[in-house]
LOKE-896565 format. One line per 4 residues: their letters; for each residue x, y, z of N, C-alpha, C, O. Coordinates in steps of 0.001 Angstrom, whole numbers, always signed. Example, Ala and Ser with C-alpha at 12.3 -4.5 7.8 and 13.67 -1.06 7.14 Angstrom:
<recs>
AS	+13190/-5690/+7800/+12300/-4500/+7800/+13200/-3300/+7800/+14236/-3319/+8465 ~ +12850/-2250/+7080/+13670/-1060/+7140/+12900/+30/+7870/+13409/+1138/+8039;
</recs>
This chain:
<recs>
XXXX	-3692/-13120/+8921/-3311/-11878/+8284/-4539/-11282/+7604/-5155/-11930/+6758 ~ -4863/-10176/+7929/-5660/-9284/+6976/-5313/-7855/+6128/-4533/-7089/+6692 ~ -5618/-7627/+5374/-5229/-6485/+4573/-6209/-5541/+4036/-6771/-5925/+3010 ~ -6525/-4459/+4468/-7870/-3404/+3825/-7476/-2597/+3214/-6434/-2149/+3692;
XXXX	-7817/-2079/+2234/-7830/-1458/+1567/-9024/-82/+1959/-10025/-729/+1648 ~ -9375/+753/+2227/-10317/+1621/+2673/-10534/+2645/+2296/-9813/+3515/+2784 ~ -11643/+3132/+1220/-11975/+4186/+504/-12629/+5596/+1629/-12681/+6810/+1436 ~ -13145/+4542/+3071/-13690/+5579/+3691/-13081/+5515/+4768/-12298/+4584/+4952;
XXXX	-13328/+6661/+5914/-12391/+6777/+7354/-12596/+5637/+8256/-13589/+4941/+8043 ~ -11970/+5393/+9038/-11944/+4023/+10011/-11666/+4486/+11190/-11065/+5552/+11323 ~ -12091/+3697/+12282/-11511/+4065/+13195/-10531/+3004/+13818/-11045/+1981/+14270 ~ -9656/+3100/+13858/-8764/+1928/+14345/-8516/+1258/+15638/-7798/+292/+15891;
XXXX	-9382/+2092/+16516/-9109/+1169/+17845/-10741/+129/+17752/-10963/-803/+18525 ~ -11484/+474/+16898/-12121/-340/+17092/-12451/-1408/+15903/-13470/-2079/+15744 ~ -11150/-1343/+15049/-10850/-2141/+13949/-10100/-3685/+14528/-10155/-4847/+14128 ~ -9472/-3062/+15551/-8367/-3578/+16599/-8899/-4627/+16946/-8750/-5763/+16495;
XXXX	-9953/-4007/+18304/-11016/-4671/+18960/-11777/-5761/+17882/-12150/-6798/+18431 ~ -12006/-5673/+16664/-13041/-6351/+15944/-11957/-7303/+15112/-12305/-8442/+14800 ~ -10979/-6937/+14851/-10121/-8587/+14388/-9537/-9451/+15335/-9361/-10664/+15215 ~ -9132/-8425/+16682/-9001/-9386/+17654/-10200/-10794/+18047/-10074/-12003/+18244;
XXXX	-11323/-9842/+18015/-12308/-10732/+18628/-12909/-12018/+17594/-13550/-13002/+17963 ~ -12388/-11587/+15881/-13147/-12224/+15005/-11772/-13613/+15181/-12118/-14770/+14942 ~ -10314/-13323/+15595/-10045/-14195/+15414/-10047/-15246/+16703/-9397/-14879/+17681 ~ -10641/-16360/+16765/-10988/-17383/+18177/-9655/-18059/+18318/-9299/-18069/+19496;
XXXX	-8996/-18499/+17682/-7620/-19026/+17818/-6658/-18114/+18288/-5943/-18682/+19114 ~ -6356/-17007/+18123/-5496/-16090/+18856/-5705/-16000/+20346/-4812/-15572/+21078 ~ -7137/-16490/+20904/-7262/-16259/+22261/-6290/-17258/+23069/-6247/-18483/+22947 ~ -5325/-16242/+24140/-4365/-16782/+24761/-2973/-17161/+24192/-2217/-17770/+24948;
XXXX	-2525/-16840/+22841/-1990/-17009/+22734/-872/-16094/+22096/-33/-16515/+21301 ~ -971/-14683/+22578/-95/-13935/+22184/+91/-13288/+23494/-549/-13609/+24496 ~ +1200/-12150/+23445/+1236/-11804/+24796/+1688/-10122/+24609/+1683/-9321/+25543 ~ +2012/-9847/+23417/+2016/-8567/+22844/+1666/-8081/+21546/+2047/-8626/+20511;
XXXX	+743/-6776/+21601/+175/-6276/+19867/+1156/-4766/+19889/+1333/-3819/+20656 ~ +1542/-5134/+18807/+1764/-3566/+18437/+1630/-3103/+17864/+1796/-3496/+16709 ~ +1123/-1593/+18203/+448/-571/+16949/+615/+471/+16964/+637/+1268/+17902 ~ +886/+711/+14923/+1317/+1888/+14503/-396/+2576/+13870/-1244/+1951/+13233;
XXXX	-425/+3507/+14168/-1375/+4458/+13687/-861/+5453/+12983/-73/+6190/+13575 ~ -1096/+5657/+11906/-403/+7305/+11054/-1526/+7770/+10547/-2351/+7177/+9852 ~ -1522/+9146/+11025/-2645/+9924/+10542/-1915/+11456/+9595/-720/+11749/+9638 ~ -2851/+12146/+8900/-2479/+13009/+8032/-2359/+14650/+8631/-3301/+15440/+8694;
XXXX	-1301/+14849/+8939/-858/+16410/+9501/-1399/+17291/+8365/-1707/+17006/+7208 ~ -1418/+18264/+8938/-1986/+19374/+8411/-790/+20258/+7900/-1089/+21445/+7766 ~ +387/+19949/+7617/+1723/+20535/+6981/+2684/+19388/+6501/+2601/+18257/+6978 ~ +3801/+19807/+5321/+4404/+19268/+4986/+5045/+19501/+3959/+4373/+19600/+2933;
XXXX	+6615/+19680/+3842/+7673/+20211/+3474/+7685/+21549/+3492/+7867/+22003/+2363 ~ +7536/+22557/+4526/+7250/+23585/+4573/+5693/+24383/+4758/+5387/+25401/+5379 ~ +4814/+23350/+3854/+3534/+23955/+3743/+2104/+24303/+4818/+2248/+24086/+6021 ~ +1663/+24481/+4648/+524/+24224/+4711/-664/+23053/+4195/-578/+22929/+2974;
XXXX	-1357/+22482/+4575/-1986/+21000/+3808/-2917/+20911/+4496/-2920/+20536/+5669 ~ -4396/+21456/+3438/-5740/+21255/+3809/-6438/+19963/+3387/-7628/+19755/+3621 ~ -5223/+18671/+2430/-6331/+17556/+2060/-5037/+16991/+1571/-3916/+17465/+1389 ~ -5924/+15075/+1328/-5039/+14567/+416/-5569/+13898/-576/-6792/+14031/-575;
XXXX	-5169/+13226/-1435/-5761/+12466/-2340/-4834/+11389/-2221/-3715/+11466/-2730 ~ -5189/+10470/-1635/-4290/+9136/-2097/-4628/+7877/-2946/-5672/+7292/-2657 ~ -3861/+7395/-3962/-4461/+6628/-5071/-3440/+5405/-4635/-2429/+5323/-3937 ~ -4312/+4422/-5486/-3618/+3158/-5256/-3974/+2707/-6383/-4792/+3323/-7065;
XXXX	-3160/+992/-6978/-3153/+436/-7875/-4049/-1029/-7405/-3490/-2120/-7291 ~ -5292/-844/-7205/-6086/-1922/-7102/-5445/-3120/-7408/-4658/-3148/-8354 ~ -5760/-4510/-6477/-5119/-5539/-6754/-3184/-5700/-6544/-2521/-6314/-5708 ~ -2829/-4940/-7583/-1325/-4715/-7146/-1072/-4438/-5770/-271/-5257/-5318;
XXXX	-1566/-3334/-4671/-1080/-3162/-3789/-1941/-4238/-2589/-1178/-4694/-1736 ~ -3000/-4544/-2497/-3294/-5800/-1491/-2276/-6592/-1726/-1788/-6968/-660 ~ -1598/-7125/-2887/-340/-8318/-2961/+489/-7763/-2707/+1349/-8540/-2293 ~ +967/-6340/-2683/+2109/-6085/-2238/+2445/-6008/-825/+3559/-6263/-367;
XXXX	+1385/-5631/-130/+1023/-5481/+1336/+1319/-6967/+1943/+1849/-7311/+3000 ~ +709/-7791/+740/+336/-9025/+1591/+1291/-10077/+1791/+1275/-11014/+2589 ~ +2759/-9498/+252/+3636/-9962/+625/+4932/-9353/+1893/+5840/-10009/+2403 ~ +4572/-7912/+2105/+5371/-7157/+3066/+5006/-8523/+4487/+5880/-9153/+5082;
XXXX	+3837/-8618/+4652/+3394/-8905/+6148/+3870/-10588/+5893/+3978/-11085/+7014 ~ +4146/-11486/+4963/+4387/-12456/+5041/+6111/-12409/+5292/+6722/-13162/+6050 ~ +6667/-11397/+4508/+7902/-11015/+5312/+8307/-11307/+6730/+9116/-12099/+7212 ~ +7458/-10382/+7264/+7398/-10649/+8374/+7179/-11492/+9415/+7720/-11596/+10516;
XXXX	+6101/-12205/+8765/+6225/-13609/+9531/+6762/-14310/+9334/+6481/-15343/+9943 ~ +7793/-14366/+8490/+8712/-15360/+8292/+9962/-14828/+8716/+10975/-15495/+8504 ~ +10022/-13974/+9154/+11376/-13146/+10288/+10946/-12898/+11488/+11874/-12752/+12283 ~ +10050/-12808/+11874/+9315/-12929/+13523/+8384/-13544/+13837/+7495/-13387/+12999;
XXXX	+8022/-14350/+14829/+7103/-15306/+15227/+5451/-14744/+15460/+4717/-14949/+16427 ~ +5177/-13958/+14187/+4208/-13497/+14112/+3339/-14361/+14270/+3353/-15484/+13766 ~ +2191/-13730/+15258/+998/-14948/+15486/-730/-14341/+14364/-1676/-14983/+13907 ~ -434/-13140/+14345/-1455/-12494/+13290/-1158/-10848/+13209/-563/-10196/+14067;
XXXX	-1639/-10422/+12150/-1120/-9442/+11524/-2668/-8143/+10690/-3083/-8483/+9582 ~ -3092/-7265/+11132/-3941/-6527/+10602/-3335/-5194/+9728/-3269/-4157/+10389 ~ -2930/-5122/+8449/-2846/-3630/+8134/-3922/-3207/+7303/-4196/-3739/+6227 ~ -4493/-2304/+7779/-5229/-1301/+6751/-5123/+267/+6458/-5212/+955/+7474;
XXXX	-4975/+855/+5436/-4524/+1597/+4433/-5340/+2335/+3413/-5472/+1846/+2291 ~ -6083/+3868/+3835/-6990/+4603/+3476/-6542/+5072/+2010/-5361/+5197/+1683 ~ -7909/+5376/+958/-7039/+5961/-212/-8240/+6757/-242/-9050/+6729/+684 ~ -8399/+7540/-1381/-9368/+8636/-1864/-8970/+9577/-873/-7887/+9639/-292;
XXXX	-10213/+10478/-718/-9623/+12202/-105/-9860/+11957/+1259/-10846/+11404/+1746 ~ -8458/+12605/+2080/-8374/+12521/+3260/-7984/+13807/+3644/-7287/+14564/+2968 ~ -8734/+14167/+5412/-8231/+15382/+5909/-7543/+14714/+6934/-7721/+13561/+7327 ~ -6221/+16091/+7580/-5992/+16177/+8390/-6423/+15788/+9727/-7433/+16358/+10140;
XXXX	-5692/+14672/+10719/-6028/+14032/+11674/-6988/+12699/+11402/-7317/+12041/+12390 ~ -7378/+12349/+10277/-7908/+11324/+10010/-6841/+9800/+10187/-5665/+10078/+9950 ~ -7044/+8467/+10510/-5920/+7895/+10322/-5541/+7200/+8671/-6547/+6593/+8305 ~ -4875/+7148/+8034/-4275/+7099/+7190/-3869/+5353/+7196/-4378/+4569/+6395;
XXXX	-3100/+5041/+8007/-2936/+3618/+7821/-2784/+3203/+9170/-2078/+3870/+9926 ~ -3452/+2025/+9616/-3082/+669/+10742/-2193/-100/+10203/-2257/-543/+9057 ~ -1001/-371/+11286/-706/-1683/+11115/-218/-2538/+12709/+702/-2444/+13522 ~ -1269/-3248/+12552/-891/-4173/+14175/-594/-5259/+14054/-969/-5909/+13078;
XXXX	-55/-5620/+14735/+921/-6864/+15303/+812/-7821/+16708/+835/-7318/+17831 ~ +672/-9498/+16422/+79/-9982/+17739/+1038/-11040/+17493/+1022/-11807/+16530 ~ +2015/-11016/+18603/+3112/-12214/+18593/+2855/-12675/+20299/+1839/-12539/+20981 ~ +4464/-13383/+20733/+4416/-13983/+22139/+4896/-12629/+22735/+4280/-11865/+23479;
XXXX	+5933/-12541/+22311/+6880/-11502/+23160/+6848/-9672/+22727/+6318/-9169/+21737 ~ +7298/-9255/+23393/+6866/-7566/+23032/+7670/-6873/+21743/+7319/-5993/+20956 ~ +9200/-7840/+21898/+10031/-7520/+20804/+10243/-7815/+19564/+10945/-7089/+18860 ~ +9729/-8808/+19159/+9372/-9265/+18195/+7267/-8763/+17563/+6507/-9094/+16652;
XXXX	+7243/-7937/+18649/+5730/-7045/+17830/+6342/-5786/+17556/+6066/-5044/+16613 ~ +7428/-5545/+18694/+7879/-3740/+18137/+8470/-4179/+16410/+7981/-3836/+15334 ~ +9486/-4907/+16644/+9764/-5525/+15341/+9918/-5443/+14012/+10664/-4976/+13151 ~ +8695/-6222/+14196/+7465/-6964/+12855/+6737/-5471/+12539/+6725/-4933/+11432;
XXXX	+6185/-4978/+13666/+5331/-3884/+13555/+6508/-2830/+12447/+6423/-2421/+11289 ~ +7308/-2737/+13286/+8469/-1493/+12494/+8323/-1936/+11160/+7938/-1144/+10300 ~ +8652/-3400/+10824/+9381/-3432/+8984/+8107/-3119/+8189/+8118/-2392/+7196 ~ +6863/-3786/+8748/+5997/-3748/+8042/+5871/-2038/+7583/+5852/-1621/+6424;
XXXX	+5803/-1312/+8686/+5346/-57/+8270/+6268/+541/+7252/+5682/+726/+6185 ~ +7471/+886/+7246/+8549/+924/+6951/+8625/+467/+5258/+9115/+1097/+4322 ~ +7939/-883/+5268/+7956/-1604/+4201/+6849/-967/+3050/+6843/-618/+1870 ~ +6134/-1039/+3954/+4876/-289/+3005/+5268/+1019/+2194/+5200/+1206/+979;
XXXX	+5782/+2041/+3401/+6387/+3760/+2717/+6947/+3350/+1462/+6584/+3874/+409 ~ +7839/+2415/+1515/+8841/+2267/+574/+8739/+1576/-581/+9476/+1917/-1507 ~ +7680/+312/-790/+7403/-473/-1725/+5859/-442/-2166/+5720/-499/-3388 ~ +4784/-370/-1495/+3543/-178/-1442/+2735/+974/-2545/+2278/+2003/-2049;
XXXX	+2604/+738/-3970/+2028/+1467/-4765/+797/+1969/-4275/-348/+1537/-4410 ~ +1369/+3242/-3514/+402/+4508/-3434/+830/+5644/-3560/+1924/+5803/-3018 ~ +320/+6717/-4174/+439/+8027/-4416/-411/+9264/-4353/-1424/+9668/-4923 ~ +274/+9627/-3583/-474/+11211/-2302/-270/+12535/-3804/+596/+12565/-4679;
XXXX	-1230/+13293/-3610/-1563/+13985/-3919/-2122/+15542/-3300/-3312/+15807/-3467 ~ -1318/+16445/-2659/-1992/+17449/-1720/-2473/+18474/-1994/-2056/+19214/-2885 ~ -3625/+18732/-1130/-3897/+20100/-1429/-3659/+21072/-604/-4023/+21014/+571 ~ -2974/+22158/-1142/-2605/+23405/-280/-3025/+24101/+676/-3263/+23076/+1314;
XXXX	-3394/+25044/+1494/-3964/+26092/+1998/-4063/+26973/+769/-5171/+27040/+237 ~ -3257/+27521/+349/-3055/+27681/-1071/-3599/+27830/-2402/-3369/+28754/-3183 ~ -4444/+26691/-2604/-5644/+25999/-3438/-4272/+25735/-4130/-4550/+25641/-5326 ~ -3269/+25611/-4012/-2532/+24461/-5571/-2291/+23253/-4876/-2554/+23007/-3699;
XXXX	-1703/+22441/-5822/-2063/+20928/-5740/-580/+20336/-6115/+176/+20750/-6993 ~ -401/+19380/-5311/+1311/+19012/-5374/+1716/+17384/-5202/+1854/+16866/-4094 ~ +1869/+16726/-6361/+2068/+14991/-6030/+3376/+15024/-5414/+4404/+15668/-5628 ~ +2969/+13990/-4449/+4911/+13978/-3670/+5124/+12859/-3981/+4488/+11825/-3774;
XXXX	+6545/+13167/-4776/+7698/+12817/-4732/+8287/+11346/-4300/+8366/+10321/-4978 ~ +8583/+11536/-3252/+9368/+10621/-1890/+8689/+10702/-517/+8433/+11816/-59 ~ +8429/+9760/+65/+7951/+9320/+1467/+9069/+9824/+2073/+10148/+10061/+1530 ~ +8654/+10036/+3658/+9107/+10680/+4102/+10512/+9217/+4908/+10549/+7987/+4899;
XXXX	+11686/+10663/+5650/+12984/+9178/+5275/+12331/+7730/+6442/+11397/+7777/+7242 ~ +13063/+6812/+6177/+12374/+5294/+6892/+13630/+4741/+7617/+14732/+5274/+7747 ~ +13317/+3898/+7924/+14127/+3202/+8973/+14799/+1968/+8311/+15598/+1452/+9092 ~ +14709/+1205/+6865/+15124/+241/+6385/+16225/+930/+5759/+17034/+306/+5073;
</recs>
């Protein structure tokens, strides 16, 4: 399991590529990854949205993350687990958060992959902050609705 935290942009397919390869024990022994990518639209609840600011609670949220993904492996035969999770100012189309998933079977990565993400919206101390087209500035609220 790994967990990032990331002040700057990432690129995630080759975040992918680089925990796959760092881990030597996973070779051969999974048979499906699955991955969620969420990146930051350029609208939302009506608006327009030229930026974000997303803050986090250092320390608090790596444990919170880190207990979401142990969740998970202890409800699906998770074989390893990567999420990482951008904060400070983000534009539009940047990705926002990874979370991948490397088990035996395909259904148990769609899964694992789902709660985790799911898990995070909902429990994961972070808070978005947008900026308008507009120039005003708007903390949201509520994540958008989830699947748990």
């Amino acid at each position: 399991m790994d967990i990032k935290i990331c002040p700057e942009p990432f690129d995630p397919w080759q975040e992918i590529q680089a925990h796959q390869s760092s881990v030597a024990d996973m070779a051969g022994k999974f048979g499906a990854t699955s991955i969620f990518i969420g990146t930051m639209r350029d609208f939302n609840e009506g608006d327009n949205v030229q930026g974000m600011t997303l803050e986090h609670y250092p320390g608090m949220t790596e444990k919170q993350l880190e207990k979401i993904v142990a969740e998970a492996m202890r409800q699906w035969p998770v074989i390893d687990a990567l999420v990482m999770h951008r904060v400070g100012d983000i534009l539009p189309n940047e990705p926002i958060v990874l979370v991948a998933v490397w088990t035996s079977h395909r259904g148990d990565a769609f899964d694992a992959s789902r709660y985790i993400m799911e898990a995070l919206k909902s429990r994961a101390p972070f808070w978005k902050k947008e900026l308008l087209k507009s120039q005003s500035e708007r903390w949201l609220v509520k994540n958008t609705d989830g699947y748990l």
